[in-house]
N, C-alpha and C positions, 0 to 999 in steps of 0.2 A: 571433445566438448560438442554436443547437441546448439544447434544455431534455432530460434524459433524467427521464424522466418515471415514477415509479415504478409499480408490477404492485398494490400497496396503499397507499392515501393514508394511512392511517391507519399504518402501522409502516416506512414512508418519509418522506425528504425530497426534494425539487427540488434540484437544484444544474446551475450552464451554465455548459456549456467551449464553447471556441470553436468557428467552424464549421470548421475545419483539423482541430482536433486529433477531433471528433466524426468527419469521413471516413477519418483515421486508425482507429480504432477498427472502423469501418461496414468499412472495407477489410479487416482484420486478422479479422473475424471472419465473412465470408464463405467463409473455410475451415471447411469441417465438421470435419476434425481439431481444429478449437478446442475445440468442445463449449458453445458459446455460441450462443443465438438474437437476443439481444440487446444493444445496446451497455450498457443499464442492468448487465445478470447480468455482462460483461465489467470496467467498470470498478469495481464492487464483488469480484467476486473478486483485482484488483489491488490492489485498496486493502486488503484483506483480509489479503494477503498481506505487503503492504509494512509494515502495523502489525505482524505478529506479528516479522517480521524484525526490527523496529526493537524492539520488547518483548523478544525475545531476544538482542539487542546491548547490553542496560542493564546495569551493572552494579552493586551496591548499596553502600554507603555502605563497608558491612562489606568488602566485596572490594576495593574500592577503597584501602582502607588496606593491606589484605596485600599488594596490587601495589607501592602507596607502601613498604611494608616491605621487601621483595625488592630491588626498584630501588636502595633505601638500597644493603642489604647486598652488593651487587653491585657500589656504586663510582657508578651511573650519575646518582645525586641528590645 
């Protein structure tokens, strides 16, 4: 397994994905239109990305009832 290795020990971690999915990454960012030098900057801006996604797909207790309300009044519950 490939280790991507962080740029600060101190305000990173370690973490190892396999050797496939690291050549994956190593290929994908070989393109200078990426904007990426390194597979570390690449799969942190993914991950970056994919949390805020999934933080903006949450919805809260409160909205959840008013959906459960509408649905009622609608016939579909």
């Amino acid at each position: 397994m490939y280790q991507i290795k962080p740029l600060i020990m101190t305000d990173k971690k370690i973490i190892s994905i396999s050797p496939s999915l690291f050549n994956k990454i190593e290929q994908r960012i070989q393109n200078p239109q990426t904007g990426f030098s390194t597979a570390d900057e690449y799969v942190e801006y993914v991950l970056t990305e994919l949390f805020e996604e999934y933080d903006e797909n949450e919805t809260s207790e409160e909205e959840s009832k008013q959906i459960q309300e509408e649905l009622k009044k609608l016939g579909y519950i």
